[in-house]
C-alpha positions, 0 to 999 in steps of 0.5 A: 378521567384522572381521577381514576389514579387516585385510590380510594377505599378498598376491601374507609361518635354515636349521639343517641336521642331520647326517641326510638330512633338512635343516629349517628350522623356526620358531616363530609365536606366535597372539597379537600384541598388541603390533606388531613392534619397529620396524625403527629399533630394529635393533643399530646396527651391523647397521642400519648395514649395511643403511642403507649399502645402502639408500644405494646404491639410493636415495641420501641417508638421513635417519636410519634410513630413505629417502625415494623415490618409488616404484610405488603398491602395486595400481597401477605406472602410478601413483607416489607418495613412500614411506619406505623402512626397511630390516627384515633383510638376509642374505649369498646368497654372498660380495660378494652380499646381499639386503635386505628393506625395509618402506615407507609413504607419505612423509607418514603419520608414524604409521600406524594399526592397520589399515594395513599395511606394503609389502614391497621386495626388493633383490639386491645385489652389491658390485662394485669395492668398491661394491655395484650393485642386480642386481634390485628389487622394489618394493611387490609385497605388503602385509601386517602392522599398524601399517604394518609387515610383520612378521618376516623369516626367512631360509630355504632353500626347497631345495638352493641355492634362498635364499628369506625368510619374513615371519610378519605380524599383528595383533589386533581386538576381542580376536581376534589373527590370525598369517599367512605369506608365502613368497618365492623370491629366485631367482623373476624375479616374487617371487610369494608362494608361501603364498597357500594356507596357512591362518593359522598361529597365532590366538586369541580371549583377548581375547574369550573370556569367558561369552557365547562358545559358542567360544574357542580358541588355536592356534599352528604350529611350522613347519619346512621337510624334504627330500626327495629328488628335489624341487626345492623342501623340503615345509613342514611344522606342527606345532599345538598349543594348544587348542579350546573350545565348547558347544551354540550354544543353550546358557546363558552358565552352560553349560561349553565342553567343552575339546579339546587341538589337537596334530598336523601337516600337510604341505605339497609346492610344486605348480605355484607354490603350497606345496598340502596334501599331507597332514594338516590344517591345525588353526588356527581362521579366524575 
């Protein structure tokens, strides 16, 4: 399947109730056809935030973005220049943040499709009145289109456990594809804890016409519950959308007979990796 060229995460705002069981929850839409707003056309106050950080860390700016020399991505013995822009930052403690940034070779102005965006994860705290980098990830994943990652949401993985979300993806040939990365602020190796999460959300609607025997749309509504006793919430979806189909055999003139998707799935943190724990996970991989 050409989908197979398009590379996704490797290793991707807390409301809580009055109840005993705290969420998180957001929303991943299944079609991307158009990229991700660009990190450029963040509030220019907020963006201004985050440059004066990203000051701090790499020195000058040009505009909204910097220019450094980085890890390659795949290869740490190897460095080349990256540009550097900053996608989201978010208040750990009082004097303490932590800003997510998207980098792409220095010299493609314009990356393509295909090309994803690299992830880099700084900890800051601000110290005498200038903030100091206490920790650094630099190009640790890939994921997204257009070299960019994808949407960044701040999460609480569990009591005082701060952690992020990106929702990246794409769409080819009228397939659109939505996947998920997890990510622990408080890990010292900031491992993607998603890697066996299925996608979260997908469709064919840019396919799907008389010649198909299958065509579908499903989305998941994700949040995040307590539990007592667990150092880490579950992570559970919540699909919705629909399936359609007809005998492989079958005549282009022959109906796909329609079924509506609506249930859930539970998924508990084992041995570094979010496993299902119950249910199933309802979005179609192409």
């Amino acid at each position: 399947m050409l989908l197979a060229i398009a590379v996704m995460a490797t290793a991707c705002q807390r409301s809580e109730e009055t109840s005993p069981s705290s969420k998180v929850q957001a929303e991943t839409p299944a079609a991307a056809a158009q990229p991700a707003a660009s990190p450029d056309e963040k509030p220019s106050q907020e963006m201004a935030r985050m440059m004066e950080l990203m000051q701090a860390i790499y020195g000058p700016a040009d505009g909204g973005h910097v220019i450094a020399e980085l890890p390659d991505y795949g290869d740490a013995r190897g460095k080349s220049q990256y540009r550097i822009t900053p996608v989201g930052m978010h208040e750990i403690a009082p004097d303490r943040v932590a800003l997510v940034a998207n980098a792409n070779d220095a010299s493609d102005e314009t990356p393509g499709h295909g090309q994803p965006g690299l992830l880099n994860v700084y900890l800051l705290r601000k110290q005498d009145g200038k903030w100091k980098v206490e920790r650094r990830f630099e190009n640790v994943a890939e994921m997204g289109s257009w070299g960019r990652l994808g949407s960044v949401e701040w999460v609480e993985l569990g009591e005082g456990r701060p952690g992020f979300a990106v929702v990246a993806g794409g769409t080819w040939q009228g397939i659109s594809i939505r996947d998920m990365a997890l990510f622990d602020l408080g890990d010292p190796k900031l491992r993607n804890l998603a890697t066996k999460i299925g996608l979260v959300g997908s469709d064919n609607k840019g396919d799907c016409d008389e010649r198909r025997h299958r065509c579908w749309s499903v989305k998941g509504k994700w949040r995040f519950e307590r539990t007592a006793q667990q150092a880490y919430d579950d992570l559970v979806f919540d699909f919705s959308g629909y399936t359609e189909s007809r005998p492989e055999d079958s005549a282009e003139d022959v109906a796909r007979s329609r079924s509506a998707v609506s249930n859930s799935a539970r998924y508990a943190l084992r041995d570094g990796d979010y496993v299902l724990a119950s249910g199933e996970h309802s979005v179609p991989n192409p």
